[in-house]
N, C-alpha and C positions, 0 to 999 in steps of 0.2 A: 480268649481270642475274640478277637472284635466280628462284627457284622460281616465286617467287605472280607475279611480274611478268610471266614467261612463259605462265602460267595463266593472268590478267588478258588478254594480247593475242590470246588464242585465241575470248574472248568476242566477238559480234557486237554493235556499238558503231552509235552515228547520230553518226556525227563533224562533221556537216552541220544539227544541230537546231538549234531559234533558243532559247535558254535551256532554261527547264525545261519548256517544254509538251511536251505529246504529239503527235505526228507522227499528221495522218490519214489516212484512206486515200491520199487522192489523191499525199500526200508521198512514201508509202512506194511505192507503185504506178510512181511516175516516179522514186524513185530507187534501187527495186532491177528486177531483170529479170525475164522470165516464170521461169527455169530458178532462182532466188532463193526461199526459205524462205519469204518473205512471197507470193511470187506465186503454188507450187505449193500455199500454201493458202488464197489467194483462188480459185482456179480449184475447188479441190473446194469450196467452199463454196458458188460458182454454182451448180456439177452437182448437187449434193445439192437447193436449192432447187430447180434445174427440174423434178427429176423429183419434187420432191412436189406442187405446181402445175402438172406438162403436163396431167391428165387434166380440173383443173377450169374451170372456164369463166368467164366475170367478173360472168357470173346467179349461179351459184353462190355467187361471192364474195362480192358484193355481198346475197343474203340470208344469208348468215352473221352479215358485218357490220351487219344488224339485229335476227340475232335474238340479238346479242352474242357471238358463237362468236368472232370474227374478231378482230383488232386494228383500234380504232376511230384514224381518220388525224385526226390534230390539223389545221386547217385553215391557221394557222398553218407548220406542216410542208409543206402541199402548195403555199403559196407559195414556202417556200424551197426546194420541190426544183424550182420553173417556171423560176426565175431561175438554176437550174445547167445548164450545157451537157448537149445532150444526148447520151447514150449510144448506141453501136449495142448491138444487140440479138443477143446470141450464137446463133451456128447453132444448130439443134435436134441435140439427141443421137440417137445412133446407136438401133435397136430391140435392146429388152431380147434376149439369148439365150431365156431361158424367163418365155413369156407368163403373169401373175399378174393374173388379174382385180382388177381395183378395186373398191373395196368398194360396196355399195347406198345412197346415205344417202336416209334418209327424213327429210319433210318434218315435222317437230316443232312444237309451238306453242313461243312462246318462253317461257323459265324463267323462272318468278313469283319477282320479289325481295321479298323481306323488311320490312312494312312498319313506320314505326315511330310507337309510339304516344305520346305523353306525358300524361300525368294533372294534372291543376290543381283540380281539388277534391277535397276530401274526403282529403285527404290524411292527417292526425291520423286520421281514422277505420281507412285502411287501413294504418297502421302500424302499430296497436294488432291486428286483427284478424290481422297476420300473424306476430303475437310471440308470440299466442296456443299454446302447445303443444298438441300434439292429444289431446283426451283417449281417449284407447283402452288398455285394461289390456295388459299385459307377453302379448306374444306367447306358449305356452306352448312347452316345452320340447320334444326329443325324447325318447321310450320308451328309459329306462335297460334293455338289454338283458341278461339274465345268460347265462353260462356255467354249462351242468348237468353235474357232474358223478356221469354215469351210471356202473352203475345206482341210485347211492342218492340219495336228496330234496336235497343239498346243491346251492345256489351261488354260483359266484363271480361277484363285480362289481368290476371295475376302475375307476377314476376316472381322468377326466383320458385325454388324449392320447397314445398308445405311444410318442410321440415325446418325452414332455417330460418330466424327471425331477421329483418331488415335493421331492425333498434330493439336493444333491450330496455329501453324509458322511452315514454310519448316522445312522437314526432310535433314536430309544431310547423312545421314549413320546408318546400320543398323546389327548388330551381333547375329545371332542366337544363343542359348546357350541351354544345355539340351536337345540334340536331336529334337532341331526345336521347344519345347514344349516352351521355353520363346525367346522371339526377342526384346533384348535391342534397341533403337530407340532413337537416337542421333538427336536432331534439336537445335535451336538456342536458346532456352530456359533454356535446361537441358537434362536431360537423362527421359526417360522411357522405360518400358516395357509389350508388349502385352503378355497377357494372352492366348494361345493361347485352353489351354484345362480349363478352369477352373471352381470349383466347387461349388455348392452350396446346403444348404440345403432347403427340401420340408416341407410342413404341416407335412408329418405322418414320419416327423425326418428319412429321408432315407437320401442320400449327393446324388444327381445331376450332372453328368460330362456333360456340354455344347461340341458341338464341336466347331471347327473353325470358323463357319459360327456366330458363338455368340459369337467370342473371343473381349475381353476388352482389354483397353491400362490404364494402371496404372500411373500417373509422378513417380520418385521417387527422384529427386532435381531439381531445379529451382536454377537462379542464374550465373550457367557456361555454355552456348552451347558447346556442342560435332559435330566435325565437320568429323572427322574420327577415325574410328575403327581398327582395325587389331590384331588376333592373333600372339604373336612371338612366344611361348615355350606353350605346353599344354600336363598333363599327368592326367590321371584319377588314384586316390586311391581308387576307388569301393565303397565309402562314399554316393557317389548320388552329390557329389563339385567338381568339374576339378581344379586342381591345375596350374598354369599358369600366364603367362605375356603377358597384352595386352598393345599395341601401342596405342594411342589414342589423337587426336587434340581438345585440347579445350581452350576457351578464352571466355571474358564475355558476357554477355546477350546481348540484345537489348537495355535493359534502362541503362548498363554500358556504352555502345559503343558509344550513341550517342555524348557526351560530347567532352571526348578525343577519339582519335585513338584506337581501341581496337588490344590488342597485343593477338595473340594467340601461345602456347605455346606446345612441347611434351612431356609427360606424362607415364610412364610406371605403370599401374595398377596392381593391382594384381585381377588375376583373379577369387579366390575363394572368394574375398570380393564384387566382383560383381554379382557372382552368388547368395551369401547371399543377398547381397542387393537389386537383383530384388524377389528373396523368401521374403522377409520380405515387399516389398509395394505389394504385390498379397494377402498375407493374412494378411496384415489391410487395409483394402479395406476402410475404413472410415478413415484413417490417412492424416492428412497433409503431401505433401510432405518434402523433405530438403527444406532450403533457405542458400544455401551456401554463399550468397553474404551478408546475414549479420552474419553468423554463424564464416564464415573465422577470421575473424580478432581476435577472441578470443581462436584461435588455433597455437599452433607451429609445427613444423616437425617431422614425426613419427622417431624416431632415438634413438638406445640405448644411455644413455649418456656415456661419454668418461672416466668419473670419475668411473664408477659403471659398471666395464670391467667382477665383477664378477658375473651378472646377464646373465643367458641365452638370447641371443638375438634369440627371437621367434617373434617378428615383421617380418612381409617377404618383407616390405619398404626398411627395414636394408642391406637386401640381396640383394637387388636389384641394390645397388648399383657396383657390380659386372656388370653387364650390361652396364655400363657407365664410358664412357673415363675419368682418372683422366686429372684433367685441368695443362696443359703445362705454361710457363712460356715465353715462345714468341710464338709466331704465324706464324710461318714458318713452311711450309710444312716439314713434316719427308724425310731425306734423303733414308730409305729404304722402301716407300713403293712400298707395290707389285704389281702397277700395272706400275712399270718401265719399266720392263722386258716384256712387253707384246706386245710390236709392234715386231717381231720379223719375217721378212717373211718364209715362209715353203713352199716346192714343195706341199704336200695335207693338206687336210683341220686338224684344229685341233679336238681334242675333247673340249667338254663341260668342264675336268676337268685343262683345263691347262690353263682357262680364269685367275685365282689367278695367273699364273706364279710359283706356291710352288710345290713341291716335298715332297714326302714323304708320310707315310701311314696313313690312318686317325684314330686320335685317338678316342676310344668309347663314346658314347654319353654320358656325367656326367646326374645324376638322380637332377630332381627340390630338393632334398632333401639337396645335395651340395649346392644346390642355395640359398634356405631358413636359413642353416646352415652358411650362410658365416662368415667369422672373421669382429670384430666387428673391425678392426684397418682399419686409412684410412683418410682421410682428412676429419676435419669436414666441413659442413656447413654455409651461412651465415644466420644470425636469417632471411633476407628478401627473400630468394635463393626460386623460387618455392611458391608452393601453402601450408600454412599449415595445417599441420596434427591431432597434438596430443594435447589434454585438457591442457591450464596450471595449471588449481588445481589437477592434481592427472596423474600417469600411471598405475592405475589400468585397467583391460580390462575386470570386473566383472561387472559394470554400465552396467544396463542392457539399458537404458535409451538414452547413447552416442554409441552405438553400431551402427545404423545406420549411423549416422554421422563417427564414427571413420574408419567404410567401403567404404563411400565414400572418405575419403581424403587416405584409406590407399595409397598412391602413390610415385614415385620417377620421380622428372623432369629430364631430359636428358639432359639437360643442366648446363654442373655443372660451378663454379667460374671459369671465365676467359675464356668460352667458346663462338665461336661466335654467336650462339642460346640462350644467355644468354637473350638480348633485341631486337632480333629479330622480327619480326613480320611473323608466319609461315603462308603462304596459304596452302602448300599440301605435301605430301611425295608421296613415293612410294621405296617398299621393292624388293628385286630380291633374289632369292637363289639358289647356284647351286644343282640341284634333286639327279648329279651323283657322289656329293661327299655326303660321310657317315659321318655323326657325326657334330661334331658342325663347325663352321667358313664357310666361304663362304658366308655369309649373306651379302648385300651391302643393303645400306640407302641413298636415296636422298630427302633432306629437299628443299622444293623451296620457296624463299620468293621473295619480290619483284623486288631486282635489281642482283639475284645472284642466286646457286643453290649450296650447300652443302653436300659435298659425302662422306658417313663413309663408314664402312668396317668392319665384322667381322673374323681375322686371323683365321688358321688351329689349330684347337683345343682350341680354347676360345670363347668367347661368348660375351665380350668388342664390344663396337661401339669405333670403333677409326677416330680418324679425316684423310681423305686424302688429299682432294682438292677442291677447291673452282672455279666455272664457273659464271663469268660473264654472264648474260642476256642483252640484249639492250631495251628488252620489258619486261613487266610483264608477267611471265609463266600461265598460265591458268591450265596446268596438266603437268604431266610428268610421263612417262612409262619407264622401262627396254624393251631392244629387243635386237635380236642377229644381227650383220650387218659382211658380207663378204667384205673383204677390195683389192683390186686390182687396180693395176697400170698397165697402158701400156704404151710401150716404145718402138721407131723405131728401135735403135738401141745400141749398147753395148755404146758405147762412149757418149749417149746424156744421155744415164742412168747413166755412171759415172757421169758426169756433174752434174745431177739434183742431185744424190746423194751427193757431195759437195756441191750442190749448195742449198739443201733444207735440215736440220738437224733437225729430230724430239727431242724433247723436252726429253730429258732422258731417252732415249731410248736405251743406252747401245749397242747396236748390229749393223750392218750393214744389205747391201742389197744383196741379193746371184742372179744373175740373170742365169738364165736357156734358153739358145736358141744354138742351131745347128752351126747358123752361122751368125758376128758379127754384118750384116748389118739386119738380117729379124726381124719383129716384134715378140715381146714376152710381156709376161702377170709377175707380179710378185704378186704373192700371198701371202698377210700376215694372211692369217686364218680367224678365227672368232671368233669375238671380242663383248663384251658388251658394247650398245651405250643407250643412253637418245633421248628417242621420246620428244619433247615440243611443248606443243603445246599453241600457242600463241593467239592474238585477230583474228586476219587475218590470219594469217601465220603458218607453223609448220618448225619443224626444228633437226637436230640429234648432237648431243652433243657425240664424242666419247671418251671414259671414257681412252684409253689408252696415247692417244698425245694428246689431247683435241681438237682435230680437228673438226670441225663445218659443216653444209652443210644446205641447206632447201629442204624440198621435195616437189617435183610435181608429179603427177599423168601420166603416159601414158594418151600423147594426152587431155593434158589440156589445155583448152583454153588462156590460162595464163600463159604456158611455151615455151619455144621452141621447143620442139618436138613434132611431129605428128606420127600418126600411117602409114603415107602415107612413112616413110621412111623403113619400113620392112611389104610388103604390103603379105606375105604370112602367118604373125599370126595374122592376122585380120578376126576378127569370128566373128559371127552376135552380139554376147554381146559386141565387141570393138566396131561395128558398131552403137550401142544403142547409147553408149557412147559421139559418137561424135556427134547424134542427141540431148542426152538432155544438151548440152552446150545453146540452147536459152530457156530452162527452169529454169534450174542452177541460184538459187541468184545471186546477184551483188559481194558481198563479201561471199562466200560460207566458211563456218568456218570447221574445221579440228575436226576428234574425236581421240580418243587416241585410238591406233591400238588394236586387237585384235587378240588372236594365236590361235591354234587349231591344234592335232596333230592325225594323219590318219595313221593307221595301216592298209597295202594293201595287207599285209597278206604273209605266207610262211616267216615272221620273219621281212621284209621288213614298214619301218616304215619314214612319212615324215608328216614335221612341216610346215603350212602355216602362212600367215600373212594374216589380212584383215582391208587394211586401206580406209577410209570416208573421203572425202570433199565435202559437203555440201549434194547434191541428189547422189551422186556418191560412188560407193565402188568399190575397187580394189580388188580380190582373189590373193597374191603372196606368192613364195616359200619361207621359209626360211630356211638360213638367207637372210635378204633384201640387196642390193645392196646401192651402194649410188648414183645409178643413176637411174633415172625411163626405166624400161622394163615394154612389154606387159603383161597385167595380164593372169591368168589364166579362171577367170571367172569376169564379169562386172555384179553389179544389179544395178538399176536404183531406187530409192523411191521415191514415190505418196508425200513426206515430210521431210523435211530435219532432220534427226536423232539427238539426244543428245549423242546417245551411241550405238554400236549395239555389241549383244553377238554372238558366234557362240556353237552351240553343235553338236554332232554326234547322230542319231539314228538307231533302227536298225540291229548296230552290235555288241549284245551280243550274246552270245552261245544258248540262249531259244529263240531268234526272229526268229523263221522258218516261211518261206515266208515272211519275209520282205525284200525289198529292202533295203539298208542303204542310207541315204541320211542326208544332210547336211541340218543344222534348222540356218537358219540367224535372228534371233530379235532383232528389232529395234525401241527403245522409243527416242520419241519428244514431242515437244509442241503437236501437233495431237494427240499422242494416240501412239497404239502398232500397229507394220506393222511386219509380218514373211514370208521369203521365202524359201522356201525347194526346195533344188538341187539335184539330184541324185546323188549320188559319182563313180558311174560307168561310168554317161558322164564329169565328171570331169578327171579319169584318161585317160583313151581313148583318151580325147581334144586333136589336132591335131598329132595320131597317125595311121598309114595306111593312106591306097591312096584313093582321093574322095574328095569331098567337106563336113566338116564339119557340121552334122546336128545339127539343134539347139538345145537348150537345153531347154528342157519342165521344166517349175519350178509351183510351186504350190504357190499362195501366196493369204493373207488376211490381213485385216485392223481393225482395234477396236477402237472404239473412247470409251475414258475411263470418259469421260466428262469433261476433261485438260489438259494438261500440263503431263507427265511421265518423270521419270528417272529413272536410272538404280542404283542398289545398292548393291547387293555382290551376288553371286552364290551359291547356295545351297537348300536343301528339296526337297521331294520325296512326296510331295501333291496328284499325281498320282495316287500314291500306296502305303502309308507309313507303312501297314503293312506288308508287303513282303522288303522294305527295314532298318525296325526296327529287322526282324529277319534274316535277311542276316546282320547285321554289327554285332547282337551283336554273331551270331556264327565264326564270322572272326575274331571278338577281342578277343572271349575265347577265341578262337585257338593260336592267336598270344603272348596273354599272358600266355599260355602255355610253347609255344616255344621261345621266345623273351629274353634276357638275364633282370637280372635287371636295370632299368635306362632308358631304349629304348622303344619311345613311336610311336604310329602306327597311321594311318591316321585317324583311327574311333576308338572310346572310349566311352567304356558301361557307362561310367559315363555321357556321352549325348553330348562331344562336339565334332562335323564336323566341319574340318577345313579343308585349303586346302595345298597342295600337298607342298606351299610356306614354310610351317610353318613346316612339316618334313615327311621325308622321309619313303618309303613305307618297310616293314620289311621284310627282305632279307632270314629270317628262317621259312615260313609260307610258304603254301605248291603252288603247281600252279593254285590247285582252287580255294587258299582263296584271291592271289592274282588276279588272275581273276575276282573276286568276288567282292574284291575290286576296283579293276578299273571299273568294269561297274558299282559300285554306284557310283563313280567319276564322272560320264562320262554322267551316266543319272539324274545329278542335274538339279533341277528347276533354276531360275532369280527370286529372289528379287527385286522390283521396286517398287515406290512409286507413288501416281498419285494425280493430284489438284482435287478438284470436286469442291470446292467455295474458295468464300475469304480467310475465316479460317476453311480452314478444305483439310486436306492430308490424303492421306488414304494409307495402305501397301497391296499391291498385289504378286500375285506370278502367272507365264505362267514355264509352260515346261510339262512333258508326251513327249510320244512315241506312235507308232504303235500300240504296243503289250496289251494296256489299251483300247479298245475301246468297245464300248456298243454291244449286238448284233444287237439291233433295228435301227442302225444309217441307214440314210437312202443310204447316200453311204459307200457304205467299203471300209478303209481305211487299203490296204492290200501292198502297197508298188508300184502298178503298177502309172507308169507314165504316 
């Protein structure tokens, strides 16, 4: 007999059953024995019953079983158990060892059941009445708390959960939209956007507005990384959508890049399909993102077609092209461009508007509606040109379905047929526009890739990127900045300046040298104004690229260890900040890396107004006037950091019209690998700095450190975290105002329809009154910083530092009232 066959006969079997039923008690009883499995557990079964019924009595029992406590006996049942033989009645159990009182029970009324009602009229009425939503406004939020970091005026605000990462890959750029209430978020993935008010519903169906402190980040494509953002043109239609053109760097993912060389490319969006786009992933909050990288190839270019001229072109891709240089047929520079004429020397300084070299009056801002409206005639496209756009089964724009999608690609690349960005491979741009011309043109574009730098230009009254000039690199650019640079020559005497003058001929420069002196042997200065140059900043090295002769130079810092000059050769502007200076030369990296300059302009009041620069190498920053020189002079102010910087902003506090009793003073912040470091200078010992007789006292600065728990960068300026309801109701009374007074077409720095931009993107409006411009420039003025910071592997998070004075608690325990 096998294994299981013996295992089988060890089981206790009813070899005696009548088919399949179940044997009952009385079966089992008579046919096993007390000393039997089934008996020794009939017999504890008894015992356990009696002794939890010895104590009660059949009063007892019997109100139980009415006030339902009890098992109610089926009547039924209690004839079938009259007609079964009766039982003896087993002896009473022995007395417990240890006596346990029984419990007390009290006499309870009985438990009210449940009654039920049903309805037969009016039914239609109360269906309606309960479909009704309740009308009660959005719960408000809770108090966005900040972080001070003492003792100076700055702080921080965190968004969002400590627990939930914003991007799981670096962020690289970051655009606010809507009044700061959405923040599109550019990393190497794709695009997303933080939620930064957003809502939700409760149990008793009310809607929930979270604050900041609980704001979410939504994806809303995968597929393409966004490397840079930038508005160019923005106008609000009072819709709650900013109408608009954004600049924007993107190129493929991670899992595209590795393979081949990843090319990234520029992009002009349109900016009402981005706002749609981040409205549409906030409220489907369960939606897969885009997947652009398989979604693309089944798309072509959004573009009216050429054949069907009689269809309204109301794609705003179409229009867009408008913005973008038609492609030339060789590649030589244009023999008139304008910045020929630009080396031209002059006894005093120029203005800001005669960097273009053009003349004439500015013609009035064209309205985005010109823009949108453009004529559909124009060189087409090639089917591969660009990223594409449009469905090939259909151009309907009723699919309610491809609507995300068709937002996402709504675009136009900037790079058309024949252009040198056509197969370029973009690292960075940077935009410059002049503030003191009105109206369109003025705009300059520098693309930098890796062996060259590429300079457009927007003419006087249009709005085209045109090609200028192309600057070789010897290294690969790391960033590149606009700055203003003062150009001077000296010279012994009349005859070595003719000389040089034959002897050195700037590069189409059209004009000659006018030399200014007394008498022909004594030294003289020759002045060619100021002029727009390219800060670049390299691996090691930095360097200026001057945009009119293309003349080159690299900068050093006063008294770098690394240059030739020392402070010891003009030993009377040496102030204890130069002094620092040349002590933390043995702290100072080995190769101390350069950050891309930063401006800042200082009104000294009684109409008097001055521009500084503030340039970083490595622990070092220099305070200088602008325009910058092309030689290194003494700074104004020196600060030293605890860490060598990625980036540092500068702001003014202080001095608006309502900060009484504050002192104004200068907010330096600066993000690294470390964290955020801030110093605040007083702006009174800034002007004063080596004026009247005495020695120089030093300059008391306020400063603090925050470890953010990684790694920080900087990433665009702007919100009012602070205070944001005093400055949501200061803008939108300055834009009623403005669009008031404002002609049609002409868009103002803040727009009720939610989008803050900055002063680059247009100009401040000339018919609004002196408060509201006031009004305006101290929300300008008093923007927060934007930055990002690591806390792990995969996981970045968006922050925001800035506040003033004039926000402080009363319980703080020092006050922060301006005294140094």
């Amino acid at each position: 007999m096998s294994f299981q066959g013996q295992a089988f006969d060890r089981v206790e079997q009813d070899h005696s059953g009548a088919g399949d039923e179940l044997p009952t008690y009385d079966d089992l009883a008579a046919s096993n024995g007390p000393n039997s499995r089934f008996g020794r557990w009939q017999g504890w079964i008894e015992k356990r019953a009696a002794e939890r019924y010895r104590d009660v009595t059949p009063q007892e029992r019997q109100r139980r079983r009415e006030r339902g406590w009890g098992n109610e006996i089926d009547p039924t049942y209690q004839d079938q158990q009259q007609d079964l033989p009766s039982r003896a009645i087993p002896p009473p159990l022995p007395p417990r060892s240890i006596n346990v009182p029984a419990p007390m029970i009290v006499h309870e009324p009985p438990t009210p059941q449940p009654t039920l009602q049903i309805r037969t009229m009016n039914l239609v009425q109360q269906e309606s009445e309960a479909e009704a939503p309740p009308d009660t406004p959005p719960l408000p939020a809770l108090p966005f708390l900040p972080q001070r970091l003492k003792p100076t005026h700055l702080k921080m605000f965190n968004f969002g959960s400590r627990f939930l990462p914003h991007s799981t890959t670096p962020i690289r750029c970051l655009l606010p939209i809507l009044s700061d209430r959405l923040i599109l978020i550019g990393h190497d993935e794709g695009l997303s956007v933080l939620d930064i008010y957003h809502q939700t519903w409760d149990s008793a169906g009310h809607v929930v507005q979270h604050g900041p402190d609980e704001a979410q980040a939504r994806a809303i494509w995968l597929g393409e990384g966004v490397f840079q953002m930038t508005v160019l043109e923005a106008e609000s239609t009072g819709d709650g959508t900013p109408q608009g053109v954004v600049l924007a760097l993107v190129g493929p993912g991670p899992a595209q890049g590795r393979d081949s060389e990843s090319v990234r490319s520029l992009r002009m969006y349109n900016l009402s399909s981005l706002t749609s786009l981040a409205k549409w992933a906030v409220a489907n909050k369960g939606s897969k993102p885009l997947d652009l990288a398989h979604a693309a190839p089944n798309w072509s270019t959004q573009s009216t077609p050429t054949k069907k001229r009689h269809r309204p072109t109301s794609s705003f891709a179409k229009s867009l092209r408008n913005l973008i240089e038609q492609p030339r047929q060789d590649h030589s520079e244009p023999s008139s461009s304008s910045y020929h004429n630009l080396l031209s020397p002059t006894a005093s300084l120029r203005s800001h508007t005669s960097i273009t070299g053009r003349n004439g009056q500015a013609s009035p801002t064209p309205s985005l509606g010109s823009l949108r409206e453009g004529s559909s005639e124009g060189h087409d496209r090639s089917p591969d040109e660009g990223r594409p756009s449009t469905p090939t089964r259909g151009d309907s724009w009723d699919i309610i379905d491809d609507l995300p999608l068709r937002w996402a690609t709504d675009f136009v690349p900037l790079a058309s047929a024949g252009s040198r960005l056509l197969h370029a491979s973009i690292l960075s741009y940077a935009l410059w526009k002049d503030e003191a011309r009105k109206g369109t043109g003025g705009q300059l574009l520098a693309v930098a890739t890796k062996s060259n730098i590429l300079l457009y230009e927007t003419p006087k009254g249009e709005r085209a990127f045109h090609f200028v000039k192309e600057f070789y690199t010897p290294l690969t650019p790391r960033s590149i900045t606009f700055f203003q640079q003062a150009v001077h020559e000296m010279a012994r005497s009349s005859s070595d300046a003719s000389a040089r003058h034959h002897g050195h001929r700037r590069s189409n420069s059209g004009s000659s040298m006018h030399v200014t002196s007394e008498s022909p042997r004594a030294a003289h200065t020759i002045d060619y104004g100021i002029h727009t140059s390219l800060f670049v900043v390299f691996e090691k090295k930095a360097g200026w690229i001057r945009l009119a002769d293309s003349a080159v130079g690299e900068w050093e810092l006063w008294d770098d260890p690394s240059s030739n000059v020392s402070l010891h050769a003009n030993p009377s502007v040496v102030s204890n900040a130069s002094r620092r200076s040349r002590a933390s030369s043995d702290v100072t990296p080995h190769h101390p890396k350069w950050t891309p300059p930063a401006r800042v302009h200082l009104e000294m009041g009684e109409g008097r107004t001055q521009d500084l620069y503030l340039l970083t190498k490595g622990l070092l920053s220099h305070l200088l006037p602008c325009p910058l020189p092309t030689h290194s002079l003494p700074p104004l102010h020196a600060v030293i950091w605890q860490a060598p910087p990625s980036s540092v902003t500068v702001r003014l506090c202080g001095m608006s019209a309502y900060d009484d009793g504050d002192e104004p003073f200068m907010q330096l912040i600066a993000l690294g690998e470390d964290g955020v470091e801030v110093r605040e200078i007083p702006l009174a010992a800034l002007m004063t700095k080596g004026k009247g007789k005495g020695r120089a006292r030093p300059v008391e600065e306020r400063s603090a450190f925050e470890d953010v728990g990684g790694g920080a960068a900087f990433m665009c300026t702007g919100g009012h975290w602070d205070n944001p309801e005093r400055a949501y109701y200061s803008s939108t009374m300055a834009q009623g105002y403005m669009n008031a007074m404002s002609p049609p077409g002409l868009s103002s720095s803040l727009s009720p329809g939610g989008l803050r931009y900055s002063a680059s993107m247009s100009s401040t409006s000339t018919y609004g009154s002196v408060d509201t411009d006031r009004m305006v420039s101290d929300l300008k003025r008093e923007q927060g910083v934007y930055g990002v910071c690591r806390k792990s592997l995969d996981d970045w998070r968006v922050f925001w530092v800035g506040g003033s004075a004039m926000y402080e608690d009363d319980d703080d325990e020092e006050p922060l009232n301006g005294d140094f």
